[in-house]
N, C-alpha and C positions, 0 to 999 in steps of 0.2 A: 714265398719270399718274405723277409722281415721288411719292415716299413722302410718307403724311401722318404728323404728331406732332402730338400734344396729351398735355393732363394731363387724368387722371381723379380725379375726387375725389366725397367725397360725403358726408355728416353732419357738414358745419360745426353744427350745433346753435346758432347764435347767437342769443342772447340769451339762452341760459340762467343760471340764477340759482346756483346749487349753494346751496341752502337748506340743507344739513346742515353745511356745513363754515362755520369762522370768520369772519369777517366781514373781516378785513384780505385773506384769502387770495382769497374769495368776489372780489371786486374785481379779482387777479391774474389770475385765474382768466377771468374777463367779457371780461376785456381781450387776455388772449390767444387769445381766440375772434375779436375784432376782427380781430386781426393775425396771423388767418391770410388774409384774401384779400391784401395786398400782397404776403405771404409765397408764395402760391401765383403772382402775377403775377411776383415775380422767379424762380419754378423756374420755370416757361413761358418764361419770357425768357434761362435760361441753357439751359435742351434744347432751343431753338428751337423751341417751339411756339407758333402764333398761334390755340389753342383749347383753353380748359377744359370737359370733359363733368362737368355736375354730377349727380351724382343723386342728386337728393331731398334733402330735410333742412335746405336752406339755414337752417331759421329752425327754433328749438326748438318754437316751438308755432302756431296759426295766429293768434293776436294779438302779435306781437311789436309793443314799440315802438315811437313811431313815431323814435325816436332809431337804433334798432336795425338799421332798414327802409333810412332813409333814406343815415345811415352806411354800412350794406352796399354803397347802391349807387351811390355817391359813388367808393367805396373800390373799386370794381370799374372805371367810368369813367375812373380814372385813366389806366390803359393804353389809346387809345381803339382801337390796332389789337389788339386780345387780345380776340380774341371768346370770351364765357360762354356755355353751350348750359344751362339748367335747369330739368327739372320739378318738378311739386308730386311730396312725397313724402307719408309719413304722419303727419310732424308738420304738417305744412307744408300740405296734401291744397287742392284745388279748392274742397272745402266753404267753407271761408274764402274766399268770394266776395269780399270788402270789400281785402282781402289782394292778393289778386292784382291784382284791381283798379288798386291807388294804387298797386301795381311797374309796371303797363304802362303808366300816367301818367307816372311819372317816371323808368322805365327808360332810361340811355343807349344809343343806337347802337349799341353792341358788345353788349351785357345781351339776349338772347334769353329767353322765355320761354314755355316750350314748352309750352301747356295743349291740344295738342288731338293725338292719337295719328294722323297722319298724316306722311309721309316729307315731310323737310326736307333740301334740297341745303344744307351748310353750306359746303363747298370745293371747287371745279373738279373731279369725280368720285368728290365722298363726299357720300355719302346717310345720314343718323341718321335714326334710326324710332324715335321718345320712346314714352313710356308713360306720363305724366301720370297720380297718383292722384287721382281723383273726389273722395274718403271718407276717412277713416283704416282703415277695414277694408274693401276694394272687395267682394271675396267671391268674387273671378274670379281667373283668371289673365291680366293686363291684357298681355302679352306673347305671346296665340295671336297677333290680328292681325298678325302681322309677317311668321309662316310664309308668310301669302297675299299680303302687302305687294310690289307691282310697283317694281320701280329701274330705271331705263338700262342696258341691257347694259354691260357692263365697270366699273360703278361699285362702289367699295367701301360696306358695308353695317356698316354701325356701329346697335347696339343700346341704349337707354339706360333702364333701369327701376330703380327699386326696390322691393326685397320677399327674401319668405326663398327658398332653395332646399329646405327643409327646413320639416314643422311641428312645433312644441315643444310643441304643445295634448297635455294628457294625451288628451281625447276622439275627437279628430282635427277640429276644430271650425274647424281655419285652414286645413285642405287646399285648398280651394276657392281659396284666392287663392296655393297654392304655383308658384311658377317655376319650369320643366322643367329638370332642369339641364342636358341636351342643345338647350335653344332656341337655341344660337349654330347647332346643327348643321341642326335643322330647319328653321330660319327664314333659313337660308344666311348667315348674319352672319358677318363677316371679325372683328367683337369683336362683345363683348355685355358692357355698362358696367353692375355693378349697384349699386347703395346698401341702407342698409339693416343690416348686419350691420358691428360697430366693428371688426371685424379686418380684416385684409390677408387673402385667402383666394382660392386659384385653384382653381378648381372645375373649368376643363379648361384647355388653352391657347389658349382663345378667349375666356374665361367669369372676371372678376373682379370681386371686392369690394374697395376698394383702403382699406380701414381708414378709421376716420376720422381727418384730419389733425390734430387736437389731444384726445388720451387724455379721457377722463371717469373710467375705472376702471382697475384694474390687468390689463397684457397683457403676453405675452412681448414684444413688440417695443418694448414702454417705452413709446416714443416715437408719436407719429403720423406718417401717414405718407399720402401719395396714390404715384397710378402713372403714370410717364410710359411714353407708348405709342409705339411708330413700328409703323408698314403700312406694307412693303416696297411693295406692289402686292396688287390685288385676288386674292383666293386664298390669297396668303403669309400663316403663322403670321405672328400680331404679334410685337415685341421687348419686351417687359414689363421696368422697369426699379420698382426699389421706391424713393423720395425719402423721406428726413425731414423733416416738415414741422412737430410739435411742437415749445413753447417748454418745455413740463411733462411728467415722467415719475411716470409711476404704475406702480410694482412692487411684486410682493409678494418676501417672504424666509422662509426657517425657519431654525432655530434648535434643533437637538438639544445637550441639556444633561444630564449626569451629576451625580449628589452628589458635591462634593468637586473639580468643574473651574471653573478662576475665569469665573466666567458675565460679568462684565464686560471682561475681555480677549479673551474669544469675540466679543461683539458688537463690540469696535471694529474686531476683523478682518474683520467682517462689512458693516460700515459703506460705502458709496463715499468712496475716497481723495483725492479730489477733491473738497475743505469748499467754495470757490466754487460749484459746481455744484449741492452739494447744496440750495437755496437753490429752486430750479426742480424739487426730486425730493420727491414722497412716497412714502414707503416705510410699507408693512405689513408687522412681521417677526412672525411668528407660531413661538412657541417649544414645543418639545414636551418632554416625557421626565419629568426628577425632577429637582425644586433644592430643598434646604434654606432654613428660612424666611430666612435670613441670607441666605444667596445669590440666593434672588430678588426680596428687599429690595436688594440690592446692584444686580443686575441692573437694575432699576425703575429705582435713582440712576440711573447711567451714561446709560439711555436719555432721563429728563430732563433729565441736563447735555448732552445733544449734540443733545435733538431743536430746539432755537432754531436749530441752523444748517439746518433743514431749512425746505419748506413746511409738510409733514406729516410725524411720524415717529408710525406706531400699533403700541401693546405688545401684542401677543393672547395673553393667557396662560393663554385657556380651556382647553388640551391639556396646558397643565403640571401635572405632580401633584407633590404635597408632600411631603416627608419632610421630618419633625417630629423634632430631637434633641433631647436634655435640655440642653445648651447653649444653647437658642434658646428655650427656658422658663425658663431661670432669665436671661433678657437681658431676657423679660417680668416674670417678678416670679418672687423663691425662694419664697415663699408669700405669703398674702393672697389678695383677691378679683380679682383680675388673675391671678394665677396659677392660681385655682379655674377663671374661665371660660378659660382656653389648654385648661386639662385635659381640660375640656368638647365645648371646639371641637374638639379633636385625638380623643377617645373618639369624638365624633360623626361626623368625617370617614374615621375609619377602619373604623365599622361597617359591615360586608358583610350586614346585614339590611336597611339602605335606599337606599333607591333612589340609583343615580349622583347625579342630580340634584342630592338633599338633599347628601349627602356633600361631593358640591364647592360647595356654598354654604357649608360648616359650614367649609370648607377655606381657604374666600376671604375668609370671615368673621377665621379665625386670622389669614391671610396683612396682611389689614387692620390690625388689632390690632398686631400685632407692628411693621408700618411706621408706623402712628401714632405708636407709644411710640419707635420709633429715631429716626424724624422730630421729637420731641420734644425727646428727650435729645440731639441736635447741636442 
């Protein structure tokens, strides 16, 4: 056979809602979950691949939509020689009979979907051997049968599941349904496609997680991302290449701060340079150390004159600790009952008889105060 390509990909998540964040953004957000499948038919279309292996997750939950459902597979259709390979994953699982159902009614042509763990020739000497979730929690490991799974001599052996390779259960309560991380080797697979886990992760050089293509939280790689694959020939390590596939970056940042350094010309250094862009980026800058109330009053400005150019810009100033000068008391009040409770707050935050906790409320409490009454007076 001459070499196969395809794209790997896996936790579109679509139709999720992001209920925690804004509602202008929540919208942005919906809609770049859309336009990740054209986006993923035009990277197949520039690495010449005539296949996407999906695993798992296509859909945030098992009742998406039916705008959601239908959209999807519209939007997949488009390309009608780009064939989709996809099983149920754990949002997405079998359980949702009604689900899968009205996809294999109205699935196009190219739209494959893979509900039953048995080998599928997809190209002239490749064999995928799916793993379709029954359940959201199966309690196995839906990836033994492969070991034993008979192909055609000389056919390349492509894997496709989702699930962890690893359980994060304090008890060990998920082990039951962990994935070997050796099954590309015992199961003789040329790859092994997994979904599941939102990072980009090589577990060997057979064995990938290829991130999910549009961020939900903050990751090193910012960005999302799938994997374009080439198989030289049956045997041959594959070529693993990483794509960018997100519209939206989610990163975090810190921010170490001293008394006495200007905490707002730190952050604009800290900022990305590029104000168009930022527009597409939410950033978490989480700031540590010790600023003066003035200072971190200052700091707070800056960060709401420039968070508009962003989607999200969040101030985490839980790690920050205060230091309280007699300058930034008498900016609250030289005396009076305003100046009584700064005193207060400030006795209270620094007493080493209670508990952290208390102290940094009694701290945040000051911090509040002190921005009220500046926010006041401009």
């Amino acid at each position: 056979m001459t070499e196969f390509r395809f794209l790997h990909t896996a936790d579109l998540h679509l139709g999720r809602r992001f209920g925690a964040l804004p509602e202008d953004l929540r919208g942005r957000l919906v809609e770049a979950r859309h336009a990740l499948l054209p986006n993923l038919s035009q990277a197949a279309a520039r690495f010449g691949a005539g296949h996407i292996l999906l695993a798992g997750d296509t859909f945030d939950s098992e009742t998406p939509s039916d705008p959601v459902w239908r959209q999807a597979l519209v939007a997949m259709g488009a390309a009608p020689d780009l064939h989709w390979w996809i099983i149920p994953g754990n949002h997405d699982s079998l359980a949702a009979e009604s689900l899968w159902s009205r996809l294999a009614q109205h699935a196009p042509a190219n739209v494959h979907l893979l509900t039953e763990a048995r080998p599928v020739q997809i190209a002239p000497g490749v064999t995928l051997l799916p793993c379709p979730l029954p359940r959201r929690y199966p309690g196995r490991d839906l990836t033994a049968w492969m070991a034993e799974a008979e192909t055609p001599p000389g056919q390349v052996r492509i894997g496709l599941a989702h699930g962890a390779i690893r359980d994060f259960s304090s008890d060990g309560s998920g082990a039951d349904g962990i994935i070997p991380p050796d099954r590309a080797a015992t199961a003789r697979l040329d790859y092994l496609a997994l979904g599941d886990w939102h990072g980009r992760i090589e577990v060997n050089p057979r064995t990938f997680y290829p991130g999910t293509p549009e961020r939900d939280a903050a990751h090193p790689d910012a960005r999302g991302t799938c994997l374009a694959v080439t198989l030289p020939a049956p045997g041959a390590l594959p070529v693993v290449e990483t794509l960018f596939t997100g519209r939206f970056q989610w990163t975090e940042d810190s921010l170490a701060l001293l008394p006495g350094q200007d905490a707002a010309a730190l952050l604009a250094d800290r900022l990305p340079a590029d104000r168009p862009a930022r527009r597409d980026q939410l950033l978490r800058l989480r700031v540590t150390g010790r600023a003066t109330l003035s200072e971190r009053a200052a700091l707070a400005e800056a960060v709401a004159a420039a968070a508009p150019d962003f989607a999200a810009l969040d101030l985490d100033l839980a790690a920050l600790d205060t230091e309280v000068e007699a300058a930034d008391l008498d900016e609250i009040d030289r005396a009076g009952a305003l100046r009584l409770a700064a005193e207060r707050l400030r006795a209270a935050a620094d007493d080493p008889a209670r508990a952290e906790g208390a102290r940094r409320i009694s701290a945040a409490a000051l911090n509040r105060l002190f921005g009220y009454l500046r926010e006041d007076r401009a």
